[in-house]
N, C-alpha and C positions, 0 to 999 in steps of 0.2 A: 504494500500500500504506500504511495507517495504521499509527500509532504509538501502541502503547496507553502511559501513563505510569503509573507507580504510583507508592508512595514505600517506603523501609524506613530503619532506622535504623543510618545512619553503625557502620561496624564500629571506628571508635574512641573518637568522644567519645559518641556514642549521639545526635546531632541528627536529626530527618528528613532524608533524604535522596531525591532525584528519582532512581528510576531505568527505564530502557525494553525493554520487553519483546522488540521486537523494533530493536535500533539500526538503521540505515541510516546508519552514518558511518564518514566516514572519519579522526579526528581523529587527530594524532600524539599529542597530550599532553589530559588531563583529558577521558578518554572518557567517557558513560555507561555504565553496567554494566546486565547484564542483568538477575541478580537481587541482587548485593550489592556492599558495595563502603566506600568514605568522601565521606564527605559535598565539597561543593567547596572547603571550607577545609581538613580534612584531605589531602585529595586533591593540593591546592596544596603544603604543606609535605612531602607525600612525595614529590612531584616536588622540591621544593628539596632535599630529605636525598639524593638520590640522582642528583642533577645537579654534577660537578665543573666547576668549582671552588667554585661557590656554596653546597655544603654544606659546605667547608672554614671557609670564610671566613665560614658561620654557624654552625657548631662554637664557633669563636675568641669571634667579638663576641657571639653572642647573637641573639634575632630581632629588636628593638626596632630595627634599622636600617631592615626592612618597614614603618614609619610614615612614611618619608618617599616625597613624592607624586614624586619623580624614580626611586625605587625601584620602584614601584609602576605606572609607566609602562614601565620598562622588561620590568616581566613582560608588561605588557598588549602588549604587543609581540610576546614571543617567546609569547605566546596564541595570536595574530593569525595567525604561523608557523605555528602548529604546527596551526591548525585548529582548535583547543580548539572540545568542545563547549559545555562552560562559556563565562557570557557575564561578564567583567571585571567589572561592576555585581555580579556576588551574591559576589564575594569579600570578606569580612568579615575584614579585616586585624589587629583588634584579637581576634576570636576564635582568628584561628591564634597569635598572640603570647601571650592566655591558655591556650591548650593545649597548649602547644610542647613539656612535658616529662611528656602522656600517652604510654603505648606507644603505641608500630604494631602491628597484628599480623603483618610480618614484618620482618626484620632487613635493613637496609643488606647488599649482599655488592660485594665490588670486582670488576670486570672491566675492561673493557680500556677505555671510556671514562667510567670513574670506578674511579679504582685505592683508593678510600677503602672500606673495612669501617665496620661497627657500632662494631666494637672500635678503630679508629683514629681513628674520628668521637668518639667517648666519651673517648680518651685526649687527644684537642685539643681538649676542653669541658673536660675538671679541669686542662689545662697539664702534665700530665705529658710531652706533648711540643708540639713547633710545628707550625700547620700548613702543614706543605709535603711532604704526601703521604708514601710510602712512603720517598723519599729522604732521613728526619732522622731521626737517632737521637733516643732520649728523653734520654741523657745528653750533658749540651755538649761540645764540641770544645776543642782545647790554647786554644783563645784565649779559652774561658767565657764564654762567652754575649756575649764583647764585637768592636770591631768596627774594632778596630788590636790590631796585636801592642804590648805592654806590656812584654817582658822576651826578650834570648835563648835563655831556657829555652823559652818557648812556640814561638819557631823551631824549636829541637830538636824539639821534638815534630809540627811539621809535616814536619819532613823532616829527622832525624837530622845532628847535627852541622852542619845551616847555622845556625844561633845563634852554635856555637862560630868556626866560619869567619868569618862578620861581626865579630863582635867581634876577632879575629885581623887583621883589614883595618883596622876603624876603628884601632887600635893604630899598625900601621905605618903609616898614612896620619898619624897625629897626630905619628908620631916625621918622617916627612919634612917638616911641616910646622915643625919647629922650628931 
């Protein structure tokens, strides 16, 4: 059975894009589409927005970490996995970098192996919070953002009155010691 090819134009940044009339594949990741769809470097970067943890952790930094060639291997890898119809050679890494903050025409949604939303992926791009998933508040915890406790009071505030109790200890420990 032949496979007719046509092209149409990327439903986000508007590049030509290959797509087939009739597929015969079985690809996990960066299928061809029948008749519409994104281009292979769009296509790429909505697999990354919607694969955790990797779209966390490009939330945070940014895309420009995608230039490096041990990056870039490591996708061609999990290509290779997943059966990609896409061939590593036409992904054009510098194009998804300059496009990285066109829409999609749909939105990130969280399920159960990627618990990240639009809305949560957005709020770890401006740092209004951290990203580590649904588990972090946006406001810092008694120890503000740092990474030793600093004061009795920020005890207290981990767990009521062991601040006071510590200091209470150190006390009588410094009077036996004299």
């Amino acid at each position: 059975m032949s496979t007719e090819i046509s092209y149409l134009n990327c439903q986000r940044c508007g590049a030509k894009c290959q797509v087939q009339s009739l597929p015969e594949s079985n690809a996990k990741m960066l299928k061809r589409s029948q008749s519409k769809g994104l281009c292979v470097n769009c296509a790429v970067h909505d697999w990354l927005r919607n694969t955790y943890p990797v779209n966390m952790l490009l939330a945070q930094s940014g895309p420009k970490g995608l230039r490096f060639s041990h990056v870039q291997q490591q996708f061609a890898n999990i290509m290779k996995v997943g059966g990609s119809d896409a061939e590593f050679g036409e992904i054009n890494w510098d194009a998804i970098i300059t496009n990285w903050d066109l829409p999609f025409p749909t939105k990130v949604k969280s399920r159960a192996e990627n618990p990240l939303s639009q809305n949560d992926l957005n709020e770890i791009a401006s740092g209004k919070r951290q990203g580590l998933g649904k588990y972090t508040s946006p406001k810092p915890g008694p120890l503000g953002g740092k990474t030793a406790i600093t004061s009795f009071e920020q005890l207290n505030e981990l767990n009521p009155g062991l601040g006071d109790k510590l200091k209470q200890c150190l006390r009588e420990q410094k009077n036996e010691d004299i």
